[in-house]
C-alpha positions in Angstrom: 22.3 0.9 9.7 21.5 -0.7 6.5 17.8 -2.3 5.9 16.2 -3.9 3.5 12.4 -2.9 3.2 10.3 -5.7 1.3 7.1 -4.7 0.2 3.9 -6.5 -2.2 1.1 -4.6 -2.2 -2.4 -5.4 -3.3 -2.1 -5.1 -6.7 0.0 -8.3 -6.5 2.6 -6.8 -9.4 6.0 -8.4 -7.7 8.3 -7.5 -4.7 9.7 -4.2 -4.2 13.3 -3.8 -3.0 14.8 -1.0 -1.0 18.1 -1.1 0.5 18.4 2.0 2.4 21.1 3.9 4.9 19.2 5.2 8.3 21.0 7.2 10.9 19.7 9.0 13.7 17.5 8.4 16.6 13.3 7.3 16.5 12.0 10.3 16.2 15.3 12.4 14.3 16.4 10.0 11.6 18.0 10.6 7.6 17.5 8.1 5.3 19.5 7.6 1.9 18.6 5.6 -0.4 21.0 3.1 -2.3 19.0 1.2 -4.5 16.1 -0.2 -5.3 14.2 -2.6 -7.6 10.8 -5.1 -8.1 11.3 -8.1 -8.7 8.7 -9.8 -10.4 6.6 -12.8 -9.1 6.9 -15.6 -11.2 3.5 -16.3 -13.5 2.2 -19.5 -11.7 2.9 -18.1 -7.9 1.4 -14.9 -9.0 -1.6 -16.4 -10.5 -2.2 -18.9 -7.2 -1.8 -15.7 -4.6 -4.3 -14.0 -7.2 -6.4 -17.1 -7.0 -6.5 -17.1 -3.0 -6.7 -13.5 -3.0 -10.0 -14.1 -4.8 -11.5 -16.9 -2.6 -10.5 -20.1 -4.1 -10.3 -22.7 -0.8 -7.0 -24.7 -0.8 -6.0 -27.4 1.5 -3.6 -26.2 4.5 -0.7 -28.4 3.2 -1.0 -26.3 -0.2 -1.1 -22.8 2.3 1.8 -23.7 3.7 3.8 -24.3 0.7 2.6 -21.2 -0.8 3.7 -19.3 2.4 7.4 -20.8 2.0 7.1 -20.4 -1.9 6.8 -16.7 -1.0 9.1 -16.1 1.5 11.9 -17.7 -1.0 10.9 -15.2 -3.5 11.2 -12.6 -1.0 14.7 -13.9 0.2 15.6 -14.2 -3.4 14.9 -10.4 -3.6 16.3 -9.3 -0.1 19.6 -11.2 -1.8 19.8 -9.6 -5.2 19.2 -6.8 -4.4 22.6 -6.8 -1.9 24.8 -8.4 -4.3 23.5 -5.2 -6.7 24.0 -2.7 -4.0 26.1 -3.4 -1.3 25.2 -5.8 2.6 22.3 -4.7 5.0 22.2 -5.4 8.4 18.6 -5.7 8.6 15.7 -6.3 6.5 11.7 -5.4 7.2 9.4 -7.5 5.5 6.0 -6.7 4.6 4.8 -10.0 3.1 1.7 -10.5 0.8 -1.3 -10.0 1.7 -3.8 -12.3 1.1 -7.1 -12.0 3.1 -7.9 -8.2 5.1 -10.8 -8.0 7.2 -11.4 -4.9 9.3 -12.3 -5.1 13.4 -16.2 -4.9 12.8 -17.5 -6.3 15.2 -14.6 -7.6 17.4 -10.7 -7.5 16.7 -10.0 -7.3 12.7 -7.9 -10.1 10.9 -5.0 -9.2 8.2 -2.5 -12.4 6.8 0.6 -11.7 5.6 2.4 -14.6 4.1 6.3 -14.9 3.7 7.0 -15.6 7.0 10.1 -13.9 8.4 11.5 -16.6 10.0 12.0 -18.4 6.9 13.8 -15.1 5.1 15.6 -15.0 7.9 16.8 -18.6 7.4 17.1 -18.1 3.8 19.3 -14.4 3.5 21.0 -15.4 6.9 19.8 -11.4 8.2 17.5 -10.5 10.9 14.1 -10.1 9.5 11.3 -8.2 11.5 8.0 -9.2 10.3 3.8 -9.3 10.5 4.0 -5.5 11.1 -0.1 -5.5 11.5 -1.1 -8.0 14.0 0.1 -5.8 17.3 -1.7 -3.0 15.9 -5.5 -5.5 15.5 -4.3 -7.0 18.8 -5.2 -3.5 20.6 -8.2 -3.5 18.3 -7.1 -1.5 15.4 -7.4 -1.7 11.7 -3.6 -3.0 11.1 -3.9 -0.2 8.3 -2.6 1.8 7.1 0.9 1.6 9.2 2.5 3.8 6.9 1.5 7.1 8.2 4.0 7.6 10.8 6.7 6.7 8.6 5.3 9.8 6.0 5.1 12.1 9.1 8.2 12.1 9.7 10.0 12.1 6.0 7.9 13.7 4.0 6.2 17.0 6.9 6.5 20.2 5.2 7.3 23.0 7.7 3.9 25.4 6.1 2.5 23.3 3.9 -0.7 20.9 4.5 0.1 18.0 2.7 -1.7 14.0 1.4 0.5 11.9 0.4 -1.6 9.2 -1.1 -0.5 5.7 -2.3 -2.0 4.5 -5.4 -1.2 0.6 -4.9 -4.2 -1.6 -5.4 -6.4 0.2 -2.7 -5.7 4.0 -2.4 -4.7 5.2 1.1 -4.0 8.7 2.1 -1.9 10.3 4.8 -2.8 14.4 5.6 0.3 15.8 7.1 -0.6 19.3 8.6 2.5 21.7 9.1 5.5 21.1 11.2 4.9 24.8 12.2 1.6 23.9 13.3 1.4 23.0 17.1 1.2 19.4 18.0 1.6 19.0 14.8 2.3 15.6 15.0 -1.2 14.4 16.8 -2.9 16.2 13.9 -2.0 13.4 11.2 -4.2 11.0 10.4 -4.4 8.4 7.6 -6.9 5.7 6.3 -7.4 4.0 2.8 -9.9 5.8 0.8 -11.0 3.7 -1.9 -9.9 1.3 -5.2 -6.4 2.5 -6.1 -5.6 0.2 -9.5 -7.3 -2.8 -8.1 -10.4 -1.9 -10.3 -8.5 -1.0 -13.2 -5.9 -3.6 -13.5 -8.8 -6.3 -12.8 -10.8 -4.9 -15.8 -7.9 -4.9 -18.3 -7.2 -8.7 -17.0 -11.2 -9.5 -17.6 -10.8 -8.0 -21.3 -7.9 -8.9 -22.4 -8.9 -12.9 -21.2 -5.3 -12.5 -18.7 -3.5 -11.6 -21.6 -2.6 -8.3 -20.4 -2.1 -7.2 -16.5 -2.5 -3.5 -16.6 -3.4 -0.4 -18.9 0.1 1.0 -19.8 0.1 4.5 -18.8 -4.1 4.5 -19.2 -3.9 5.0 -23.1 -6.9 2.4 -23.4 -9.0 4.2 -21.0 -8.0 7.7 -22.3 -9.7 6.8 -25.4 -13.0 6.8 -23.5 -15.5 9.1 -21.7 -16.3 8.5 -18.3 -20.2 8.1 -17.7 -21.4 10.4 -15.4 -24.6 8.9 -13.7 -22.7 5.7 -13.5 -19.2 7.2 -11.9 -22.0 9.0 -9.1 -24.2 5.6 -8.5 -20.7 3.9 -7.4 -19.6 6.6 -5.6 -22.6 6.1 -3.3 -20.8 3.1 -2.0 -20.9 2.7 1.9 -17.4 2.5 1.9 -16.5 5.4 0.4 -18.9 7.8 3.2 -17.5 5.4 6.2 -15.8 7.6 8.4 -12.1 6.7 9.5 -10.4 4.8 10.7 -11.1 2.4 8.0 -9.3 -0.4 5.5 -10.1 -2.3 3.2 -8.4 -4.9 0.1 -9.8 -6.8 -2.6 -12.2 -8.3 -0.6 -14.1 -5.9 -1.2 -12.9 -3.5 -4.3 -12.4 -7.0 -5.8 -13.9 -9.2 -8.8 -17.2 -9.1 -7.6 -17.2 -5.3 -7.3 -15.4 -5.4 -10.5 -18.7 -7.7 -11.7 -21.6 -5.8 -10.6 -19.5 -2.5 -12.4 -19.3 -4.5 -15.6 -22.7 -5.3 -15.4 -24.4 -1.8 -15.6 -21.6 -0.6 -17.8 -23.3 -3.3 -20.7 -27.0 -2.6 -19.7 -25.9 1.4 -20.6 -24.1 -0.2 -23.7 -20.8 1.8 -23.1 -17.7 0.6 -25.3 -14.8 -1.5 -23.4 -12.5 2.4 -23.0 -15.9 4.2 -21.9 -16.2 1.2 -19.0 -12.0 1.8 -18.2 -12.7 5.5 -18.2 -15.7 5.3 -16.1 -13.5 3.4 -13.6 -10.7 5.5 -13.8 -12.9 8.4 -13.2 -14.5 6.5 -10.2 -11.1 6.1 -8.4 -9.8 9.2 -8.9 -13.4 10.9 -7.3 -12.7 8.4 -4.5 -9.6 10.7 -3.7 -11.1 13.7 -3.8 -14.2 12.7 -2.2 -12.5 11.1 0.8 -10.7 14.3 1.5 -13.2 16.4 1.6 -15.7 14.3 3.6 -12.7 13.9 6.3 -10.0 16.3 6.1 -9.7 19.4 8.7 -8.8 21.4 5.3 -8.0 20.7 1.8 -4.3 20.3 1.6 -2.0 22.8 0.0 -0.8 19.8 -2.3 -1.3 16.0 -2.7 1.9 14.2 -3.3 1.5 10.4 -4.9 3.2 7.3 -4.6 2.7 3.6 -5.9 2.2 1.8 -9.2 -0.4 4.5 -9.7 2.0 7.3 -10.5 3.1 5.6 -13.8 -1.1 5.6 -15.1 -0.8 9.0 -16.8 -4.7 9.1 -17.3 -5.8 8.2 -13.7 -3.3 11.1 -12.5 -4.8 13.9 -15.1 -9.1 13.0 -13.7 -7.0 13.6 -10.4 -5.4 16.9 -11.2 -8.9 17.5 -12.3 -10.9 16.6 -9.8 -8.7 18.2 -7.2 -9.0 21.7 -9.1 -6.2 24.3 -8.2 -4.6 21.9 -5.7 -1.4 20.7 -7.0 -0.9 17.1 -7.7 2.8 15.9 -7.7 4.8 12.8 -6.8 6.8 12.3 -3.7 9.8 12.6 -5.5 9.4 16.7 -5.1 9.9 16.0 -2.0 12.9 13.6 -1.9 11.7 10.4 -1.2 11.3 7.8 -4.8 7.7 7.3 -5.3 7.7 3.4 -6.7 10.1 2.9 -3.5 8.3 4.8 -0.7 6.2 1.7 0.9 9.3 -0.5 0.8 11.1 2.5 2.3 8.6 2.9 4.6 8.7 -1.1 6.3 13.0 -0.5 6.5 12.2 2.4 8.4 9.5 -0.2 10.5 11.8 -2.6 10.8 14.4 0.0 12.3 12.2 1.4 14.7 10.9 -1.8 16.2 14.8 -3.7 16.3 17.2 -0.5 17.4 14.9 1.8 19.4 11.6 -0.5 20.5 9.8 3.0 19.3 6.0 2.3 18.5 4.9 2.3 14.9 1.6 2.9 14.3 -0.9 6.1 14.7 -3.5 4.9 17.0 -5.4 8.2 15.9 -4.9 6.6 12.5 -5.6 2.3 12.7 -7.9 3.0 15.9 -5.7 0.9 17.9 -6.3 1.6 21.5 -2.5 2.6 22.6 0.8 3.2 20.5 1.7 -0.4 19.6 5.6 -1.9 18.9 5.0 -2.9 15.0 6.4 -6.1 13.7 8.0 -9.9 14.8 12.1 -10.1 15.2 13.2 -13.6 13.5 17.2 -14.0 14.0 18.8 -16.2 11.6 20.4 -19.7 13.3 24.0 -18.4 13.3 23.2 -15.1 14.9 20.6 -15.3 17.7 20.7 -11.7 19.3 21.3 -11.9 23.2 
C-alpha cells in the first residue's frame, strides 16, 4: 500500500511529506521510500500557530479557522507531493500541535489541529488521524508514539541502539538487540529535554524575527558555553523526572527561553556565548537522560529531525557522549529529515489494514496497548 505520512513538529518549521511503499504484515513489514519533501507554512499561519503555541487567547470562531487553515495546508501537501511522486492509497496525519499537557494528576491533554476529516475531504483519500488521544484516554502520555514504529525498522540484531529525534523537544527511543530475549518489551522511549526549541527561539529573540534558525550553528560555534550556567539549568525538574514523561513548548518555551536570557546578561556573556551555552545545555540533556534511565549506554545513538542539519549541536553531542558513536539514521536506511513522517504512514497503516495497536504502553504509560489514530473516509468512498 501506498501512504502518505504528514508530520509538523514542534519546532513549527513547515509540513513534512512522505509517500512511502509498505508491504507485509503488523509486526513483518518493508517499507520503501518514494519521495519526500516539507513544505513550508506560509509566514502569517506560521506566525499565528507560533502565537497560540505561546499562549495568546483567541476566540473559538478564529480556532476553528485556523484548524481548517491547516488542514488545507496539509491537504495541499498530501497533494503535491502525489502529483511529484506517484497516488497513495492512504495518508496518516499527524497535525500540529498546539497545546501538550502531560496526565499529572488525571488523564493528560494533547491538540492536534488539521483535522483529518477535512484532508480527507480536501485530497479525496482516507486520512487516519489524532494518533494521541487513545493513548491519554487509557491514561498515558500520548508521547512519544514513535517508538514502536523505530522498534521495528531501525532494531539492530547486537547492537543497543537511541535513536533520538532532534525536533523542537528531543525524544529518545533505546532499542536493545533483536538477539536479546523479549527484546521487544525491553524498548522504551520518552522525550528527554529542549531539542531546537531553545535554540531556534533565541536566534528569533535576537535577530527581532528576522531570522528563524542558526544555519548549521555557525553563530553559536563562535561562542563558549558557560559552565556553571549549562549545570544550574540542568538541575531542571524535568530533566531528573523519571519516564514516562513529555513535554512541548509549554514548558521548554519563551518563558524558559526568558529566565535563560536573563542570567546569561547578569554573567554579561556575548549573544554566541548565550547560543553556545544553550546549545551545550541541550545536547547535556541527551546524555544526561540516558544515563539517569537507560539499562546501559547504547552501543550508538542514531539522530533524526531538523537537529541533524545543526552541525555544532551534533559535535557538544559527539562530545558529550564520549566513545559512543553518534550517526544519523540514514546508516541505518531509514532518511533522517523523513523518519517522523515515515513513522505516522506506518501509524496510519497499522491502525486501517491490520487494527494492530500503536503505542508502547511501557513507553506513554498508557494502561493497555491502544489502537492509535481516527479513520475519516472521503464522501465518495465510505469504507463498508
Amino acid at each position: 500500500m501506498k501512504i502518505i505520512g504528514l508530520m509538523s513538529g514542534t519546532s513549527v518549521d513547515g509540513i513534512d511529506a512522505a509517500l512511502v511503499n509498505i508491504e507485509g504484515t503488523a509486526a513483518n513489514l518493508t517499507l520503501e521510500l518514494l519521495g519526500f519533501q516539507t513544505y513550508a507554512y506560509p509566514a502569517k499561519l506560521r506566525a499565528q500557530i507560533l502565537k497560540v503555541c505561546g499562549g495568546q487567547a483567541m476566540s473559538l470562531e478564529d480556532f476553528a479557522s485556523l484548524d481548517d487553515q491547516i488542514a488545507a495546508v496539509f491537504a495541499e501537501a498530501a497533494i503535491a507531493i502525489q502529483e511529484q511522486f506517484g497516488q497513495a492509497e492512504l495518508i496518516g496525519s499527524h497535525g500540529q500541535t498546539v497545546f501538550h499537557r502531560p496526565p499529572h494528576p488525571g488523564l493528560g491533554f494533547s491538540w492536534q489541529l488539521g483535522r483529518g476529516e477535512a484532508i480527507a475531504h480536501l485530497t479525496k483519500r482516507t486520512t487516519v488521524s489524532n494518533f494521541r488521544r487513545a493513548d491519554i484516554a487509557a491514561g498515558g502520555q500520548g508521547a512519544p508514539l514513535v517508538p514502536k514504529v523505530d522498534a521495528y525498522l531501525l532494531a539492530h540484531p547486537t547492537k543497543h541502539r537511541c535513536v533520538h529525534n532532534l525536533g523542537g523537544i528531543g525524544n529518545v527511543t533505546y532499542l536493545p538487540p533483536k538477539s536479546q530475549p523479549d527484546w521487544e518489551n525491553a524498548v522504551i522511549g520518552w522525550d528527554t529535554g529542549p531539542g531546537n526549541v531553545l535554540l531556534d527561539l533565541a536566534i528569533q529573540k535576537l535577530t527581532d524575527g528576522q531570522q528563524a534558525y542558526d544555519q548549521d550553528g555557525i553563530w553559536a560555534a563562535q561562542g563558549a558555553p558557560h559552565p556553571d550556567l549549562v549545570q544550574d539549568w540542568l538541575t531542571d525538574p524535568f530533566i531528573h523526572q523519571a519516564p514516562p514523561k513529555s513535554t512541548g513548548r509549554e514548558y521548554f518555551g519563551v518563558s524558559f527561553l526568558e529566565k535563560c536570557w536573563q542570567q546569561a546578561q547578569r554573567l554579561n556573556l556575548t549573544e554566541a556565548d548565550w547560543l553556545a551555552s544553550l546549545t551545550e545545555f541541550t545536547a547535556l540533556t541527551v546524555v544526561e537522560n540516558y544515563r539517569q534511565f537507560l539499562p546501559q549506554m547504547p552501543d550508538e545513538i542514531l539522530l533524526c529531525g531538523g537537529g541533524c542539519r545543526n552541525g555544532y549541536l551534533r559535535d557538544r553531542l559527539q562530545i558529550a557522549a564520549g566513545g559512543i558513536p553518534v550517526g544519523t539514521t540514514d546508516e541505518a536506511g531509514i532518511n533522517h529529515d523523513a523518519k517522523e513522517a515515515i513513522a505516522f504512514a506506518v501509524l496510519a497503516y497499522w491502525r486501517y489494514v491490520y487494527n494492530f495497536p500503536g503505542n508502547l504502553p511501557k513507553v506513554t504509560g498508557a494502561s493497555c496497548p491502544m489502537l492509535l489514530g481516527e479513520i475519516h473516509e472521503p464522501l465518495s468512498g465510505a469504507r463498508v
